[in-house]
C-alpha positions in Angstrom: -41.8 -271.3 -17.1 -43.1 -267.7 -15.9 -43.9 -264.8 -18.0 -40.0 -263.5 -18.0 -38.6 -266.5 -19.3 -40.8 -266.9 -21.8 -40.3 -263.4 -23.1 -36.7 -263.8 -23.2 -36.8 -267.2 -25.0 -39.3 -265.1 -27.5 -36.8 -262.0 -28.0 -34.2 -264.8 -28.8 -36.1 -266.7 -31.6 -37.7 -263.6 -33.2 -35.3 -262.2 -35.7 -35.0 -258.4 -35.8 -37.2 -256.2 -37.7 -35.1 -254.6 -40.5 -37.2 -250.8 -39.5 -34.9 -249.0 -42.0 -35.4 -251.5 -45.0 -39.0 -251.4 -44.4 -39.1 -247.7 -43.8 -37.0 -247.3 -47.4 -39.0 -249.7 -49.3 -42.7 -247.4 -48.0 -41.3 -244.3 -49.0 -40.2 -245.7 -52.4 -43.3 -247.0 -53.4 -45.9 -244.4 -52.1 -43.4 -241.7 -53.7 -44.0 -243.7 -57.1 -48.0 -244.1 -56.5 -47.7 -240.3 -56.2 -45.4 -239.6 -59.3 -47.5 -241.5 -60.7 -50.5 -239.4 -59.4 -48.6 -236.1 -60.7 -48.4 -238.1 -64.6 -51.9 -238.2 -64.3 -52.6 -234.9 -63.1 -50.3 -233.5 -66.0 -51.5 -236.1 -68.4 -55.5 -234.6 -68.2 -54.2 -231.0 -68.2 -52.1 -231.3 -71.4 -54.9 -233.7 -73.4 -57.9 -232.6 -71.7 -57.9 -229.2 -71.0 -58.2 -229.4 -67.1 -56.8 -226.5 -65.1 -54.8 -227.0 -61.7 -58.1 -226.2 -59.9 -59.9 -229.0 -61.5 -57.8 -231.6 -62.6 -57.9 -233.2 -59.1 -61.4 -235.1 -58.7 -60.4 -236.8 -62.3 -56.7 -237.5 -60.9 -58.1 -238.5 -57.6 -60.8 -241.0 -59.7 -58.2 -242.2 -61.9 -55.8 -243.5 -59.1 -58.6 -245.3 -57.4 -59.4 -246.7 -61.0 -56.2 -248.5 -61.6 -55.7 -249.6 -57.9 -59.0 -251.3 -58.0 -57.9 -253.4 -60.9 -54.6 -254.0 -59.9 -56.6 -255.2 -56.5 -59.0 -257.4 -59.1 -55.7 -258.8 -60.6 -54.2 -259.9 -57.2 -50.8 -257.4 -58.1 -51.8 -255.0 -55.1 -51.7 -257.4 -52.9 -47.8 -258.3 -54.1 -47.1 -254.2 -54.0 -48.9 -253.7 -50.1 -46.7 -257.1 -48.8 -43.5 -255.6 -50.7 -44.2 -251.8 -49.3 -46.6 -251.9 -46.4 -47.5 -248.8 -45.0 -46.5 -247.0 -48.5 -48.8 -248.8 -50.5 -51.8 -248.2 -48.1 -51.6 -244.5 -47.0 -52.0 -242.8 -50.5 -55.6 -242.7 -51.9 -54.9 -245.8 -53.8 -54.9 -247.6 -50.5 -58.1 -246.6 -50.5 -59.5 -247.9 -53.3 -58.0 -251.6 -52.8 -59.4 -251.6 -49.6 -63.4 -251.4 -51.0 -62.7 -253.5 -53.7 -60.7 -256.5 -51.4 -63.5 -256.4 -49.5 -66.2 -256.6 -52.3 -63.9 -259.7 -53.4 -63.8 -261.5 -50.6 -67.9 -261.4 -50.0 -68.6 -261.5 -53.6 -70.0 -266.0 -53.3 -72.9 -264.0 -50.7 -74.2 -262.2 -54.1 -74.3 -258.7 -55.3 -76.7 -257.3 -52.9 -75.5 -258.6 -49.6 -72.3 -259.9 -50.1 -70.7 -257.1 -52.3 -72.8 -253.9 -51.8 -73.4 -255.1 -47.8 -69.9 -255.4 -47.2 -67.9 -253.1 -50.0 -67.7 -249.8 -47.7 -67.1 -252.0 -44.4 -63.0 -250.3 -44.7 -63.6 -247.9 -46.4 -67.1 -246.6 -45.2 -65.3 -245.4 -42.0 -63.1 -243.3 -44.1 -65.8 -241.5 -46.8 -68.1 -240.8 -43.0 -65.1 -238.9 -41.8 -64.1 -237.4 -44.9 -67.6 -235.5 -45.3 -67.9 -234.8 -42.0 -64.7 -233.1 -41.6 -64.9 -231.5 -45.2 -68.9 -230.5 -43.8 -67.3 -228.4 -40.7 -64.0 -227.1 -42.5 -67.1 -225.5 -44.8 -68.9 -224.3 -41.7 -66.0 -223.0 -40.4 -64.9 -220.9 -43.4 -68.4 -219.8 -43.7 -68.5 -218.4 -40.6 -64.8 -216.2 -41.0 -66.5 -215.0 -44.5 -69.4 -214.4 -42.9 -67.6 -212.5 -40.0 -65.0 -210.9 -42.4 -62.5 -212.7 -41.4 -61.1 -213.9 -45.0 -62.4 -212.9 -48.3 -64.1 -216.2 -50.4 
């Protein structure tokens, strides 16, 4: 059997992917993590006296909250196999993937298994984020600076 005949056996057995299901069910579900995220956001401006300016970092630390322990329950696992991509690319994503990963290494002990491997996903992430936040800063410095754009 050469390489064509094997591929066309392949294309035969393989069911289709359903794109448009899959596509649905991602926007669905990280349109909910967000609603969700804009509750949040009005819930600490109406109880705690946040401002729109402020009220993110405590929104922001709240969603990664909740995913974390729906991650320590094993129900964010069920909502990222349901909803792929839409359960992964909102911040929430971000927090199941340093907690999976401090779960699974968690029998290797606190300091090597779970603080050795907790920002292995994630750690890639938080080094880009502050770089890039450290030269959009540099940047805008430099137009202020300049006179550019007022601060």
């Amino acid at each position: 059997m050469n390489q064509e005949q094997f591929e066309k056996i392949e294309q035969e057995i393989t069911p289709p992917t359903p794109y448009v299901k899959n596509v649905l069910k991602a926007f669905l579900v990280g349109g909910l993590i967000c609603t969700i995220g804009h509750a949040i956001t009005y819930f600490y401006i109406i109880f705690f006296d946040f401002t729109e300016k402020t009220v993110g970092n405590p929104t922001v630390a709240t969603i990664i909250l909740i995913s974390m322990l729906l991650t320590g329950f094993g129900l964010y696992q069920k909502l990222g196999q349901f909803a792929g991509a839409g359960s992964a690319v909102p911040v929430s994503g971000f927090g199941n993937a340093v907690i999976s990963a401090a779960i699974e290494h968690r029998t290797e002990g606190f300091v090597l298994g779970v603080g050795g491997n907790m920002f292995k996903l994630a750690g890639s992430v938080i080094l880009f984020g502050v770089s890039s936040a450290f030269v959009v800063a540099l940047i805008k410095l430099i137009l202020v600076t300049m006179g550019v754009i007022e601060w």
